[in-house]
C-alpha positions as CSV (number, residue, x, y, z in Angstrom):
1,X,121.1,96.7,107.7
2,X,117.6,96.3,108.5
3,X,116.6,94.0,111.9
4,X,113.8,93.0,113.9
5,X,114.9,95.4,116.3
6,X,115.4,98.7,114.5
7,X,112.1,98.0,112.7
8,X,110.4,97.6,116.6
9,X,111.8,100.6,117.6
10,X,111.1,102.9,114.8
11,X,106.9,101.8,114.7
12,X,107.2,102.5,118.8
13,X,108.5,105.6,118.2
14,X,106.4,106.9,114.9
15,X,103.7,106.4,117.4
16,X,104.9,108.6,119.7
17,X,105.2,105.9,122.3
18,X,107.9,105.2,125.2
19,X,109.9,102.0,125.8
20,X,108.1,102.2,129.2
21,X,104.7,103.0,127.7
22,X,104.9,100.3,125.2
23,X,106.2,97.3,127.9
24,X,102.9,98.7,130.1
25,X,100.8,97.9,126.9
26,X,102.6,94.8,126.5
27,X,102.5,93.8,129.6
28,X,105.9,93.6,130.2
29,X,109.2,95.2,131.4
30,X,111.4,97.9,129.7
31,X,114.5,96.2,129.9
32,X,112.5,93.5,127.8
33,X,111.2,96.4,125.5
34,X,114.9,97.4,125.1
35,X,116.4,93.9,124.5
36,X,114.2,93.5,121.8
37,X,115.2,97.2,120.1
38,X,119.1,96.3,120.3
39,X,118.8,93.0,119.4
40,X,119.7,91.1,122.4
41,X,116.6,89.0,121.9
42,X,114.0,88.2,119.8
43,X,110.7,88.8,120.9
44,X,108.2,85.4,121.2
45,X,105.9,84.8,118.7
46,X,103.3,85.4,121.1
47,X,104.6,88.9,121.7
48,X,104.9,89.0,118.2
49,X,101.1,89.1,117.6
50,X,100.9,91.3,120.7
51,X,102.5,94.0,119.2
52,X,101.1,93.7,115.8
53,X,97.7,94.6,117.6
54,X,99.3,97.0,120.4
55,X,101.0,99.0,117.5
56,X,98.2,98.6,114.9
57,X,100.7,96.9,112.7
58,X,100.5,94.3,110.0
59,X,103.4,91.4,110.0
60,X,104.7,93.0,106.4
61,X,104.7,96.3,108.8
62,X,107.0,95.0,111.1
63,X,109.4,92.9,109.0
64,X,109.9,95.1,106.2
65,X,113.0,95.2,105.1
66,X,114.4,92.2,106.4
């Protein structure tokens, strides 16, 4: 099953990018980073739109398949 999470984590990673190096463009932690790749938590909808632009993403990018 698809989640917010695994769909976060896979666009960080196809762009080559770190949890670390992604919170730093966020402007955030990488415990938060993580969180959001497992699932603990769902990212705000203001980091929502922060990482549609941070990951040159549309929202159909990011919630595809879910």
């Amino acid at each position: 099953m698809t989640t917010l999470g695994k769909n976060i984590k896979a666009l960080r990673t196809q762009r080559g990018m770190s949890q670390g190096e992604l919170a730093r463009e966020m402007d955030t932690t990488q415990q938060r980073v993580s969180e959001w790749e497992t699932d603990r938590i769902e990212p705000s909808f203001y980091n929502i739109v922060k990482l549609l632009k941070v990951l040159d993403i549309t929202f159909e990018d990011l919630t595809d398949g879910l």
